[in-house]
Structures are given as C-alpha cells and as structure tokens.
C-alpha positions as a Markdown table, in Angstrom:
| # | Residue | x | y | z |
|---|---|---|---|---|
| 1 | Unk | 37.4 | 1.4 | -54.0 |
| 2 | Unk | 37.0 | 3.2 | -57.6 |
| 3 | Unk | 38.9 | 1.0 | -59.4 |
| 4 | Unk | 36.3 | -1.4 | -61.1 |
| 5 | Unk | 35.7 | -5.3 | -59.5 |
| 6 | Unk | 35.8 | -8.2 | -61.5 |
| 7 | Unk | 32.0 | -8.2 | -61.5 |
| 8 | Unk | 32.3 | -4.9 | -63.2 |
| 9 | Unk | 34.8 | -5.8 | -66.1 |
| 10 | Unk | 33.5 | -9.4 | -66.3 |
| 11 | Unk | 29.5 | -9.2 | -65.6 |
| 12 | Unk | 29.1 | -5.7 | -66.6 |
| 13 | Unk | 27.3 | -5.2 | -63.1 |
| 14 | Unk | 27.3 | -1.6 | -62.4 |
| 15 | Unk | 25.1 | -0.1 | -59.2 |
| 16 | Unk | 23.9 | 3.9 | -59.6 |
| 17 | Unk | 25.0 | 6.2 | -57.1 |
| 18 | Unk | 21.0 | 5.9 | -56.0 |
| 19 | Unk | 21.1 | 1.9 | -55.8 |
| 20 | Unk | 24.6 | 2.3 | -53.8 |
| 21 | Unk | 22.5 | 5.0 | -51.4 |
| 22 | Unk | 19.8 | 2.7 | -51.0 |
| 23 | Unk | 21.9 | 0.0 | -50.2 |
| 24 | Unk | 24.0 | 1.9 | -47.0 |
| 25 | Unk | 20.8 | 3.0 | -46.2 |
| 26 | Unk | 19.1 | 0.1 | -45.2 |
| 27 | Unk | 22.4 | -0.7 | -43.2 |
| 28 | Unk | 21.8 | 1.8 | -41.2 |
| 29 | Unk | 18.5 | 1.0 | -41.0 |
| 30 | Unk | 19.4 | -2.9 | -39.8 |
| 31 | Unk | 17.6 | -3.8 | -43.3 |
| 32 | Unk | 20.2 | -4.7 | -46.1 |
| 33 | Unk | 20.5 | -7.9 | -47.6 |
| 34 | Unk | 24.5 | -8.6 | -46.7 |
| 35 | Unk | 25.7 | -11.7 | -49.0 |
| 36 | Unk | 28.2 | -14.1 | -48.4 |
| 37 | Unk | 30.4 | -13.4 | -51.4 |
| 38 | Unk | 32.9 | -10.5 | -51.9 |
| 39 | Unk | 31.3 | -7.0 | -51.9 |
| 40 | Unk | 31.3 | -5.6 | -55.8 |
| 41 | Unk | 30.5 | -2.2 | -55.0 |
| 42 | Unk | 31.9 | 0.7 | -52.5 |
| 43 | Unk | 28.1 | 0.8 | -51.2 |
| 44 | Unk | 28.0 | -2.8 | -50.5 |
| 45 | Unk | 30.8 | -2.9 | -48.8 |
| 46 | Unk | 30.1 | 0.0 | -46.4 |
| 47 | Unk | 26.3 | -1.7 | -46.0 |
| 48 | Unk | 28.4 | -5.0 | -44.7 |
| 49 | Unk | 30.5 | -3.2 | -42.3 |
| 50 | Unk | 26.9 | -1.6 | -40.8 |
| 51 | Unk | 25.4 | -4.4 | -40.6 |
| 52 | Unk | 28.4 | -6.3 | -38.7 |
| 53 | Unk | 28.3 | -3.0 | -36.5 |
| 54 | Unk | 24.9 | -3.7 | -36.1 |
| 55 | Unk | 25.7 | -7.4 | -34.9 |
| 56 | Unk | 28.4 | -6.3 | -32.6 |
| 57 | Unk | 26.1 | -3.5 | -31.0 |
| 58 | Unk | 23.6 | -5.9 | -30.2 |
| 59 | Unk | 26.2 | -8.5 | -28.5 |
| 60 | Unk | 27.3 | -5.8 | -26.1 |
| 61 | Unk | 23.8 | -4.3 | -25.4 |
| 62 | Unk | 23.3 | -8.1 | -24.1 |
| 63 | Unk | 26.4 | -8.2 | -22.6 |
| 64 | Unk | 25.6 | -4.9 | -20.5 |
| 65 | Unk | 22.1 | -6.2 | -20.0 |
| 66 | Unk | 23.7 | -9.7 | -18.2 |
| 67 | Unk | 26.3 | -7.4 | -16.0 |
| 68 | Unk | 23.4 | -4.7 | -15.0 |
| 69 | Unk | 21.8 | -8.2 | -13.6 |
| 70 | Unk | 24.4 | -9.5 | -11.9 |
| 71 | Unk | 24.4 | -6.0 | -10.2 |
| 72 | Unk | 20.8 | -5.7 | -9.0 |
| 73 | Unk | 21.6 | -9.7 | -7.4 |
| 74 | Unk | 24.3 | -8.4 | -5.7 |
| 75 | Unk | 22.6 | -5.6 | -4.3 |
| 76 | Unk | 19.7 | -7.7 | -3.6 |
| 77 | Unk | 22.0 | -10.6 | -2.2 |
| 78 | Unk | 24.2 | -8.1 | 0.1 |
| 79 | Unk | 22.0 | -5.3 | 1.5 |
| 80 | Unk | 19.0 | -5.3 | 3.8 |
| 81 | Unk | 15.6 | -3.9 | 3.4 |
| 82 | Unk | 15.0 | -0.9 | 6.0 |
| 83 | Unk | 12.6 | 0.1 | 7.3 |
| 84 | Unk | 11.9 | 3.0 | 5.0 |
| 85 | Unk | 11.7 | 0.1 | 1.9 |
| 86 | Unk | 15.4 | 1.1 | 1.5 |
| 87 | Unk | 18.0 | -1.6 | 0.5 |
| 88 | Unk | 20.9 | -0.7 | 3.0 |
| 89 | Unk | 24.3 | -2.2 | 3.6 |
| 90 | Unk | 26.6 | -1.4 | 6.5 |
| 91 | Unk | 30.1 | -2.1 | 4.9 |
| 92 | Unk | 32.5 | -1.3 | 2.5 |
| 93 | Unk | 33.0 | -4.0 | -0.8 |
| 94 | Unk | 32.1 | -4.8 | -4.0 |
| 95 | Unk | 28.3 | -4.3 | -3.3 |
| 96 | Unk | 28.4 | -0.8 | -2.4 |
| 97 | Unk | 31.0 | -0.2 | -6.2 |
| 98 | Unk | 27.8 | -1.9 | -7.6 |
| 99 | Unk | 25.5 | 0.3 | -5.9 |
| 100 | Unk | 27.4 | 3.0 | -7.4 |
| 101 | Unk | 27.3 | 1.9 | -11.1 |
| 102 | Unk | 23.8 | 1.4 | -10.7 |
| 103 | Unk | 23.3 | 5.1 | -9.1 |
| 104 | Unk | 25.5 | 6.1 | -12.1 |
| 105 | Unk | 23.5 | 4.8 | -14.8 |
| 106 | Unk | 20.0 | 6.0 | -13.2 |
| 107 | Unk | 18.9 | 2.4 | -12.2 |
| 108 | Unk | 19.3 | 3.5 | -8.5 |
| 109 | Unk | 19.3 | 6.3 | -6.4 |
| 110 | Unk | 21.0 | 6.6 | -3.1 |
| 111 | Unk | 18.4 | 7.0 | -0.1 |
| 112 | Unk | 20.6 | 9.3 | 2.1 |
| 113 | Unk | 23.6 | 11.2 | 2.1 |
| 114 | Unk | 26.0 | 8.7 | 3.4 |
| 115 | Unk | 25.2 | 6.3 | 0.4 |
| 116 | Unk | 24.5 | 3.1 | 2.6 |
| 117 | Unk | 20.8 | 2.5 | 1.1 |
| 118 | Unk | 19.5 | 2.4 | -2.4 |
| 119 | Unk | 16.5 | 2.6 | -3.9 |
| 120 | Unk | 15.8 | 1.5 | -7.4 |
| 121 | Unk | 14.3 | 3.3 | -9.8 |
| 122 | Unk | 11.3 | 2.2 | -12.0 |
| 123 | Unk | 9.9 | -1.7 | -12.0 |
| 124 | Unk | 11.7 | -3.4 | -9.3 |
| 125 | Unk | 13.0 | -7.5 | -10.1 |
C-alpha cells in the first residue's frame, strides 16, 4: 500500500501518519467511521478490516451464546433433579457430551465423581 491512490494524485488527499493512527485506532476501539467506497489510505484500509473483524466477532459470540442454550435445554430436558438439587442423568448420550462442554467452560460443575449430576454455576435459567 505506499504507492499513492487516485485520491492522492487526483484530490491531493493526503492523511498524516497521526490521522492514519487515529483512524485504526478507533477500529480497534469498534469506533471508526468505515465508508462504502474504496479505502484511500493504508490506515483506512486496516480500520475496515477491524471493524469487519469486529462484525464477525460479534456473529460468533451470538452464535456460541444460541449453542450454550441449546445445551443448558438439553440438560434441563434430559436429567432429573435429585435430591441434593443436583440435575442427574443415568445414561450415556449426547446429554451427558453437553454436560461436559458446559463443565468445560465453567457453566457447570459435576456434583460427584462419577459425573452423572451437574450443578450449574451462577444465575440458574
């Protein structure tokens, strides 16, 4: 990106170093102003590519959001409450590889050593 764009040769539009800086920066920060014509400048093309990086990070933090639901229904749907106030499930299957992801990511916790009963963790749904 150092040659010079046609807004450059043309327009005589030339960003500083500090106005290229500003502009990656508030990519990063989720603030630039991202236009729908060609980028001009090496900062506002790398403030584009943030931003679209910030678009795509939000679609998968739904995305894991929606399957972390699904999850918890399962678990809910499949186990049983104990008496303890335990969920427990007394087979192997899908539930209990749900249970585990949940345990994984701190969501859960197993209630006993033979990981048959799950408790979660924080505000229950």
């Amino acid at each position: 990106m150092n040659r010079p764009s046609y807004k450059e040769l043309w327009l005589d539009e030339v960003k500083s170093n500090a106005e290229e800086l500003e502009l990656v920066r508030d990519a990063v920060d989720g603030n630039a102003e991202v236009y729908t014509d060609e980028p001009y400048s090496e900062g506002e093309y790398l403030a584009r590519k943030i931003m679209q990086m910030h678009a795509h990070i939000a679609e998968l933090e739904e995305r894991l959001e929606s399957c972390e639901s699904a999850l918890t229904s399962m678990v809910y749907q499949f186990f049983y409450p104990s008496e303890s106030g335990a969920l427990v499930h007394s087979f192997m299957s899908a539930e209990e590889e749900a249970a585990e992801y949940l345990v994984d990511y701190s969501i859960a916790r197993w209630e006993n050593e033979r990981k048959n009963s799950i408790v979660f963790e924080g505000v229950q749904e």
